[in-house]
C-alpha atoms as one frame of an Amber mdcrd trajectory, in Angstrom:
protein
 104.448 102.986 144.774 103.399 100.551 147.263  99.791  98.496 147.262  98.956
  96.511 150.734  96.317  94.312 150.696  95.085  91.333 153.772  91.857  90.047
 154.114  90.035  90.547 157.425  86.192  89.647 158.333  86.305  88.338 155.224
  87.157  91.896 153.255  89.880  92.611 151.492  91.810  95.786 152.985  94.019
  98.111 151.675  96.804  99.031 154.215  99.230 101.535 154.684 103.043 100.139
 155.659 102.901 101.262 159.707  99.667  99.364 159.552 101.097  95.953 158.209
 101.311  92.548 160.564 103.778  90.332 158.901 102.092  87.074 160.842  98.561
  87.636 158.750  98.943  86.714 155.356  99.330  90.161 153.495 100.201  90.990
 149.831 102.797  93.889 148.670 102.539  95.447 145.544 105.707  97.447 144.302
 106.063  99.295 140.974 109.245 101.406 140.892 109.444 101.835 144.284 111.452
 104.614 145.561 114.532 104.419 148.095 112.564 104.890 151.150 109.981 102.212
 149.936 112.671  99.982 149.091 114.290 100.223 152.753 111.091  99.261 154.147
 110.575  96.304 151.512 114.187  94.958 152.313 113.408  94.867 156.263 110.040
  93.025 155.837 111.572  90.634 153.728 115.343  90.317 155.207 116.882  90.597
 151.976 119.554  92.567 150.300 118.747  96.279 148.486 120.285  94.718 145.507
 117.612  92.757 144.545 115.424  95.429 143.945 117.350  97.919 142.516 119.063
  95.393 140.058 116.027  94.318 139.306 115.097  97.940 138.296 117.829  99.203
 136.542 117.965  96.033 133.963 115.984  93.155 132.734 116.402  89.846 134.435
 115.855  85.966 133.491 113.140  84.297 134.748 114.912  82.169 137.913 114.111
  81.426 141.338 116.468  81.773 144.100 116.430  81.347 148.634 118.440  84.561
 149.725 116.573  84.654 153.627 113.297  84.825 151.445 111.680  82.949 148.131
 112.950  84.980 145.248 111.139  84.506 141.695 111.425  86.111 139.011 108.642
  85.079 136.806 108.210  86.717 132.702 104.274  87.937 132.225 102.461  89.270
 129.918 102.574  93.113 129.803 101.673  95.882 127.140 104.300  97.820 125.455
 103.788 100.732 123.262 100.600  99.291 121.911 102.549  95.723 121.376 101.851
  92.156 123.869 105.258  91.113 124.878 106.909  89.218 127.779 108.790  90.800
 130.496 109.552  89.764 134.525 108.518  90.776 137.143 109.754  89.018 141.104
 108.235  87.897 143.314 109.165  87.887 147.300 107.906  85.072 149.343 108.623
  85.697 153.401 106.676  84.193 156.288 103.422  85.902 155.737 104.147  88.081
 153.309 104.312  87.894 149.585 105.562  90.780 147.258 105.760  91.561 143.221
 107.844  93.862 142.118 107.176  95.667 138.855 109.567  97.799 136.756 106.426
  99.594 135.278 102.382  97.801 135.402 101.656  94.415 134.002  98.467  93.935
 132.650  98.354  90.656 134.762  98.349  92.438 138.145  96.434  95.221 137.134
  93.516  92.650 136.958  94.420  91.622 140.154  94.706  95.197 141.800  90.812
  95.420 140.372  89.552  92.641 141.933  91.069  93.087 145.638  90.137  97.032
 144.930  86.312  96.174 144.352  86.616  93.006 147.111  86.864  90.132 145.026
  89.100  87.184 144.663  89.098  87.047 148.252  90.531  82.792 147.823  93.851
  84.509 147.410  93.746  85.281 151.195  92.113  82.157 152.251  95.318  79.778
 153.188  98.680  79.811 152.784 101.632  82.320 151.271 102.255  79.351 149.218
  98.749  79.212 148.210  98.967  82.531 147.263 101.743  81.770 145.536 100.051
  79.582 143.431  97.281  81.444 142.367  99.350  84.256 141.492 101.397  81.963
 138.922  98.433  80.611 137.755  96.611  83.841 136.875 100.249  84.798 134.818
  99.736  81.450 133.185  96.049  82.240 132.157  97.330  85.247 131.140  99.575
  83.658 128.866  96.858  81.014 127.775  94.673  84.220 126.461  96.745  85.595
 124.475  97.683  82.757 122.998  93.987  81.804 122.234  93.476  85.359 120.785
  96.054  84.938 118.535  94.559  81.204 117.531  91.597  83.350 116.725  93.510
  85.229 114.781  95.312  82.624 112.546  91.786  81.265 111.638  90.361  84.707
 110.192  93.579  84.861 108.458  93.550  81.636 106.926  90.046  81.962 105.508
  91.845  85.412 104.045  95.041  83.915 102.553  94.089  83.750  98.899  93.186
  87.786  99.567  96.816  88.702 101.435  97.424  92.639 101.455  99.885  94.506
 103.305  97.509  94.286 106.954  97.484  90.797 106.621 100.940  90.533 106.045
 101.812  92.763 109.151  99.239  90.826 111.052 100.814  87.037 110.657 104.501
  88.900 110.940 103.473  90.610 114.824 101.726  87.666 116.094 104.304  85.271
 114.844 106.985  87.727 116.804 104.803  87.901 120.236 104.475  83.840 120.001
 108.514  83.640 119.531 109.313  86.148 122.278 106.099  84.396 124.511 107.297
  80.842 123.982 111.069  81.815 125.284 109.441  82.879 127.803 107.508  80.148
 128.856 109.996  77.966 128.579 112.065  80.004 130.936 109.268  79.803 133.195
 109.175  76.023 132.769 113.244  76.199 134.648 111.617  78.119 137.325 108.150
  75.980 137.873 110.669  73.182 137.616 112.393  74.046 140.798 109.897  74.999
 142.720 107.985  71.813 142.975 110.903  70.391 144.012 111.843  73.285 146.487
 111.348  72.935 150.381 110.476  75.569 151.749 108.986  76.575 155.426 106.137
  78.365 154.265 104.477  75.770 151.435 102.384  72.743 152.529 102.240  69.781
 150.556  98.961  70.954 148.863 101.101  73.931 148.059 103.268  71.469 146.541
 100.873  69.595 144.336  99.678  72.913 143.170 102.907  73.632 141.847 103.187
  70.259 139.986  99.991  71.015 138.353 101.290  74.612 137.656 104.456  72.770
 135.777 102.452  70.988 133.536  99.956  73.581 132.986 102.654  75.720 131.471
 104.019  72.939 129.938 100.613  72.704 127.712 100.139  76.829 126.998 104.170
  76.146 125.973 103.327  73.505 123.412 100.113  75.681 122.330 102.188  78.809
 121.419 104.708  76.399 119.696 101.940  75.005 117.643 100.344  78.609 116.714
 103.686  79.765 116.237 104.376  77.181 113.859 100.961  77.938 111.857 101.810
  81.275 111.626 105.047  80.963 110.220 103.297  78.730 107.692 101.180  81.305
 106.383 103.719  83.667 106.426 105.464  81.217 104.035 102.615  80.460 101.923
 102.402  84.422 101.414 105.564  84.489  99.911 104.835  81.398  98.338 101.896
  83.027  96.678 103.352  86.368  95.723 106.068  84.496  93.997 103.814  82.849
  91.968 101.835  85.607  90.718 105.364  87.151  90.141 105.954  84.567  88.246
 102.933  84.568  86.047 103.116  88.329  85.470 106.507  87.772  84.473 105.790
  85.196  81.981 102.553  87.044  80.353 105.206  89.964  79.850 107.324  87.564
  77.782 104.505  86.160  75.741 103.281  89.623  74.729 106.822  90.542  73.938
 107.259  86.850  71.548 103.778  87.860  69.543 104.762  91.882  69.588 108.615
  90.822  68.094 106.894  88.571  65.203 104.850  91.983  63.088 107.787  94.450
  64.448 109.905  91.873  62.773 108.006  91.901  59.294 107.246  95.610  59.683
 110.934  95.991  59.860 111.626  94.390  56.810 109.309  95.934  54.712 111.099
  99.250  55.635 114.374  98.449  53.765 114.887 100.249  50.811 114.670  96.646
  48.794 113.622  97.018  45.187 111.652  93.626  45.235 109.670  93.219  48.446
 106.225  90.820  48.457 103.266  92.299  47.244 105.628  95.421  47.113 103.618
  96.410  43.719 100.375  95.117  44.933  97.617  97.651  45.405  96.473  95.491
  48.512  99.849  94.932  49.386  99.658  96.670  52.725  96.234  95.189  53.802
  97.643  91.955  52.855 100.842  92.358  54.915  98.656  93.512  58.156  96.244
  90.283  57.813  99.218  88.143  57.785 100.808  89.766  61.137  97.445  89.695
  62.628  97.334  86.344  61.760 100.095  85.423  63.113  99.425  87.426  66.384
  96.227  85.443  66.578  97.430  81.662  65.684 100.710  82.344  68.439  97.766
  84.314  71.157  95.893  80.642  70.717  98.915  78.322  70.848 100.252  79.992
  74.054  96.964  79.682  75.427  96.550  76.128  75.287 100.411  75.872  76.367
  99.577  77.967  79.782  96.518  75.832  80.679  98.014  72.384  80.310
């Protein structure tokens, strides 16, 4: 499926391919494109067929390359059977024309696809295909920066929580520690990319293009360290949870073998008295029996206290 979008009296249109002009700045969505739309992507661009359909048939690193166009592939955010993770899409840059090509939607360019629908974010048509560029990485980084923040949101409910862990909590710190891991790999593979693009000439960009991408480097840079940091906190917690359950494992354990020292101490007596002794304590005693149970309970009491004041030094 193809998406064409250029901005003209100062309206964003939707076009159809015959009706594209390569020398006006126009943007080229692609998700799964079929054969025919991938013929007609490869001659606006001048590139090879490969590059779309490997692109489609497997998952590719994050890496930018100059093959008669600006080839990016960039990870993004994007929603997977109810999960956040991180997967690429590519960008195309050619004269005019800039292209993404999706595997399936992002959530990123959905947003996008939105605003250009209902005429808005028209500054993405404003200047240059670098420009464009630019804004494009930039609203993947922000897209980035919001989950991370979510998930910072996330880590302080469950901190105030962590004395109250439950199986939901425990599921919560373990999937949001997962999407920082597979998010932070990512970033840093878009870090490479960023990386080289600042320092890549190319026809199209103008040196404010160029200084945008410097700032872009060290935006990511910062989300990067964020998701490190959350990352970090999360795997904390998750710690401290075992930390915690361990404990209270160990306390139940240790109550168990208390109970079981002041249960063995009357079984023990009890036991004796049921040999078949002629001479036994208080064996003829008419109060024999009550005097044998006051002494276990005694006992039970005297060893109940002493363990007590042993457990809460």
């Amino acid at each position: 499926m193809l998406d064409i979008y250029t901005l003209k009296n100062d309206e964003i249109l939707k076009l159809s391919t015959s009706n594209l002009n390569k020398s006006k700045l126009s943007y080229v969505r692609a998700v799964k494109p079929d054969e025919k739309e991938i013929e007609f992507l490869t001659k606006i661009l001048n590139v090879e067929k490969e590059y779309f359909t490997d692109f489609l048939e497997e998952e590719e690193r994050p890496r930018l390359e100059k093959e008669g166009a600006l080839i990016i592939t960039y990870d993004t955010p994007r929603r997977e059977k109810g999960d956040i993770v991180a997967a690429p899409i590519k960008i195309f840059v050619k004269n005019q024309v800039v292209v993404t090509l999706e595997d399936s939607n992002t959530l990123i360019i959905d947003g996008l696809m939105k605003k250009f629908d209902s005429n808005k974010a028209k500054h993405f048509f404003k200047f240059s295909p670098g420009d464009f560029l630019f804004k494009l990485l930039d609203h993947i980084n922000d897209g980035f920066l919001n989950h991370v923040n979510r998930i910072e949101n996330t880590t302080t409910f469950l901190k105030k929580k962590e004395d109250k862990f439950d199986n939901n909590w425990i599921e919560k710190v373990y999937d949001s520690s997962v999407t920082l891991s597979f998010f932070h790999q990512s970033l840093v593979a878009n870090q490479e990319v960023l990386n080289t693009l600042r320092k890549t000439f190319f026809k199209s960009f103008t040196k404010k293009d160029m200084e945008n991408f410097n700032d872009l480097y060290y935006d990511n840079l910062e989300i990067r360290d964020n998701a490190k940091i959350q990352q970090e906190i999360m795997l904390s917690l998750f710690n401290l949870q075992s930390a915690i359950a361990q404990q209270k494992l160990n306390n139940f354990m240790n109550r168990i073998t208390l109970l079981a020292v002041i249960i063995a101490v009357p079984t023990m007596i009890s036991g004796l008295y049921g040999m078949n002794f002629t001479y036994l304590p208080f064996a003829d005693s008419k109060y024999g029996f009550f005097g044998i149970l006051g002494i276990m309970i005694a006992i039970i009491i005297g060893l109940y206290y002493t363990f007590k004041k042993i457990d809460e030094r």
